[in-house]
Structure formats: structure tokens, C-alpha cells
N, C-alpha and C positions, 0 to 999 in steps of 0.2 A: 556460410563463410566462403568468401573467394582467395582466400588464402590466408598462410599460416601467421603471417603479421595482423590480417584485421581480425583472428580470432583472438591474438595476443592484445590488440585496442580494448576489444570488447571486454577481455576480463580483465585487463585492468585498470575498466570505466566500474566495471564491476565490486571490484575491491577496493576504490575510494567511496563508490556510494556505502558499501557496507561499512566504510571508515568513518565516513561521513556522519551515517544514522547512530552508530555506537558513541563517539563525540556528542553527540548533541543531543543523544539520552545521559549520559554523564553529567552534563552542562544543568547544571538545575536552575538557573539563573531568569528561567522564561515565563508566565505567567501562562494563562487559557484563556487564549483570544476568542473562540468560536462560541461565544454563547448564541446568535444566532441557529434557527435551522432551516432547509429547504425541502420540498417536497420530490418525490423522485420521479422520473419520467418513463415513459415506457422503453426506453435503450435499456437504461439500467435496470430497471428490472429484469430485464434479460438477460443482462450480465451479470446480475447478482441469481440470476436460476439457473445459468453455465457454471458458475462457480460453485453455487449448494452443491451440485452433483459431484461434484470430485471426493471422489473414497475420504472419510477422514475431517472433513472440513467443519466445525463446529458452530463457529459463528461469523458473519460478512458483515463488518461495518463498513458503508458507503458514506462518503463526503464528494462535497461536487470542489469544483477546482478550485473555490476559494478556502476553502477546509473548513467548510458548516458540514455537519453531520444532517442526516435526512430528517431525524427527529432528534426530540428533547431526550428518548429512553436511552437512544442507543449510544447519543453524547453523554450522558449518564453512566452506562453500562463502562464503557471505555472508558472515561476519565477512572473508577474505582478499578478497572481491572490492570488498566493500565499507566498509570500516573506518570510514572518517566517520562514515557512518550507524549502523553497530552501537555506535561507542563513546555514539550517542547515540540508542538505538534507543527508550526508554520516549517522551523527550521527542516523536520524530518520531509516535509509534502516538497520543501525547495528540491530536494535531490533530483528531482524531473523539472528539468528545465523549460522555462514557458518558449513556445514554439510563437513565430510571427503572428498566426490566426487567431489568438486567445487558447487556443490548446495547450496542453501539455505534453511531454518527450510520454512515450510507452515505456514499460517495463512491468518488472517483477524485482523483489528486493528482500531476502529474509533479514527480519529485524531479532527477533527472538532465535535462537537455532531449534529448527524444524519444528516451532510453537506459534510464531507469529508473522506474517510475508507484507507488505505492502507492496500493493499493484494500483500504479497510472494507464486506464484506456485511454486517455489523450484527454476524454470529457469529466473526467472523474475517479476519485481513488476508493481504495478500496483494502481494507486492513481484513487481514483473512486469518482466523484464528483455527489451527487446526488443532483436533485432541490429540492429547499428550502420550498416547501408548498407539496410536495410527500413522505415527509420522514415518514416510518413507521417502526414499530418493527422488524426485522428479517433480516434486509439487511447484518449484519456479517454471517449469514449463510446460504442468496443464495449467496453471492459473493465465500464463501467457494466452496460450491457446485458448482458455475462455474470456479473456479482455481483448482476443484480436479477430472474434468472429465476427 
């Protein structure tokens, strides 16, 4: 940060997105558009193997920027684990706003408290499910630090 106002921007770009994602887990009103899925490519897999490595981390679901999950299981696994969020998954992935190149804004974003993070690397997101009794402070910014290598 270059000073004390753009730290003051930043978190509370922060605390709408988290407003944002609670809203529209609420919101039950939305269907599961993603039955599609896509195959994943060698970036991501490298950021889905920066991210396994962080203490604590359970399970990486990866969707690419349209919100298709990589397979049929893992769109499976999520919709059962996580239904809130899947019946309102477009709205939750809008919080990263699409950038002129077809990319997406970066970030990190806890949706569950210290249970479940969604993270935008610009190409792709990435729902990060950490266990329940390893949850410690800083996990929004190694998951940064591994969607920004």
C-alpha cells in the first residue's frame, strides 16, 4: 500500500465483495447453470499444486472463467457439499470483475469463515476448501501468493 487511504480502498473493496458473496448465498432464487465442463491446462495445474501445498487445505475446486468446473466429479462434489453457493454460483464468480482482455480482476475472498476462500488468478477460479480444525490466520494471503506466481 502507498498510503493509509488506498489501504482504507482496498478493504472496503473488500467488505462489499464479502457482502456481496453472503447476499447471494442468501438469494436462493438462482438455478446451476454450469453443467458443462472443461479440461484443465498446464497453468492451472500448477496453481492448483501451489495451492495443495498450503498447511490445512482439503480440497481445490478449479473452474475456468466461465464457471465450468474441470470435471463432471468435482461439479458433483460441490454442488452436494456446497449447494448455497452452486444454486448461486454466476453471481458469487461476478465479484471479480472481467478485465478488458477477457480476464478476470485477482483476488482472494473468504466465503465460509476460515472453511471455504474463493480465489480469481485472472485465468481461473478456484474454491479452496480448508479443514475444519487447521484453520489459521493468513490463508487469504498464501492462497494470493499462490494464484500470483
Amino acid at each position: 500500500m502507498t498510503s493509509f487511504e488506498d489501504k482504507i480502498q482496498v478493504e472496503d473493496r473488500l467488505r462489499k465483495q464479502h457482502l456481496d458473496i453472503l447476499k447471494i448465498i442468501k438469494d436462493e432464487n438462482s438455478s446451476l447453470p454450469f453443467a458443462k465442463t472443461v479440461a484443465a491446462n498446464k497453468t492451472t495445474k500448477s496453481t492448483v499444486d501451489k495451492i495443495a501445498t498450503i498447511p490445512g487445505v482439503e480440497k481445490i475446486f478449479h473452474l475456468d472463467n466461465d464457471g465450468n468446473f474441470t470435471s463432471k466429479e468435482l461439479s458433483d462434489e460441490f454442488c452436494r457439499k456446497f449447494s448455497a453457493v452452486s444454486r448461486n454460483l454466476p453471481e458469487v464468480l461476478n465479484i471479480f470483475g472481467c478485465l478488458p482482455d477477457g480476464q478476470r480482476e485477482t483476488g482472494v475472498c473468504e466465503i465460509e469463515s476460515e472453511r471455504l476462500y474463493i480465489a480469481s488468478g485472472g485465468d481461473g477460479y478456484y474454491f479452496v476448501l480448508v479443514k475444519p480444525n487447521m484453520a489459521q490466520a493468513g490463508y487469504e494471503s498464501e492462497i494470493k501468493a499462490a494464484i500470483s506466481d
